[in-house]
C-alpha positions, 0 to 999 in steps of 0.5 A: 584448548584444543578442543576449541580450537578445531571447532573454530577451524570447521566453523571458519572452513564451513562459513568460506565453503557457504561463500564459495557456493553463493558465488557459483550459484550466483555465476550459474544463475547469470548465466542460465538466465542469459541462456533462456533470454537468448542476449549475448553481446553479438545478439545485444548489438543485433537487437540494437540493430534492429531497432534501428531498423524499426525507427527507420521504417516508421520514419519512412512510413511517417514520410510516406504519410505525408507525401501522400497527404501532400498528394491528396493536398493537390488533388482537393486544390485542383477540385477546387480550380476544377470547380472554378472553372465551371463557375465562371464558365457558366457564367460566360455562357449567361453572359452570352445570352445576356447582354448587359453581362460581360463574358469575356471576363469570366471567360478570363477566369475560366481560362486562369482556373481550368489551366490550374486545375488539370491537364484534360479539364484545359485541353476541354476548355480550349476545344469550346466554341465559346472560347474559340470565339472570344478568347482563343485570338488573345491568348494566341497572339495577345489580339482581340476582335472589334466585337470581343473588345465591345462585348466587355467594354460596353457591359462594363461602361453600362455597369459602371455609369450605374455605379457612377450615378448612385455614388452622387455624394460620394466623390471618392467613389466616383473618382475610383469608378471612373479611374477604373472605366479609364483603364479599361478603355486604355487597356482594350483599347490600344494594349491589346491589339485588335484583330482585324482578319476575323 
């Protein structure tokens, strides 16, 4: 019984002397495999940091991308204005040399367009012989010359009386072209005033 007895005692002192040596060797792996990562609780709180900072630089480097696209946005919008300009500025220039084209209007619209587009295109436009003559009284002081007032009524009435005329069958659409040649007469005639020291 004895025997027995100091057998049991070494296996029961071997078994906790097995346990105790898991826990240590558990403890130092945790450890030194915290040692070669390098993380500990101040480093943990610097690597949220910066991460942080990361997504705060991609945020801003997001909005950087789109204020530049934005910025290219404008650009093709005043390409577009840009474009406009000449368009209808060419098509003044014609209706320089072809009467039954009104230039005035396109004119107008040139104006509205280069405005639009750049401040260099505008400052180009305005130093133009053509818009001297015609439009630089209206838009100064809201006048417009006998001649500049014929050069956009007269195309306009004969341009209208066609319409007016093929539009036999049509009575609405007569009734519209005629409202529309009204208003002409009406707005060039007395809203806009004529300047007669040119």
């Amino acid at each position: 019984m004895g025997t027995e007895g100091r057998v049991e005692g070494r296996a029961m002192r071997e078994v906790r002397s097995m346990g105790g040596a898991r826990v240590a060797g558990g403890a130092s792996a945790t450890a030194g495999a915290r040692a070669a990562s390098g993380v500990s609780g101040p480093t943990s709180a610097r690597a949220a940091g910066d991460a942080h900072d990361v997504r705060g630089a991609r945020f801003e480097d997001g909005k950087g991308v789109a204020m530049g696209t934005d910025g290219g946005n404008r650009r093709v919008t005043r390409h577009l204005w840009a474009t406009g300009g000449f368009l209808f500025f060419g098509l003044a220039m014609v209706g320089v040399a072809l009467p039954f084209l009104p230039t005035t209007p396109f004119l107008l619209v040139a104006a509205f367009c280069f405005a639009r587009s750049s401040e260099k295109l505008n400052t180009w436009f305005k130093s133009t012989k053509l818009y001297h003559k015609v439009l630089e009284g209206y838009v100064t002081r809201r006048r417009m010359t006998v001649k500049a007032k014929l050069t956009i009524l007269v195309p306009v009435t004969i341009l209208l009386g066609i319409g007016f005329a093929l539009m036999a069958n049509v009575p609405v659409g007569r009734a519209v072209v005629a409202v529309v040649w009204v208003a002409h007469v009406v707005y060039f005639g007395f809203v806009v005033k004529t300047d007669r020291e040119s």
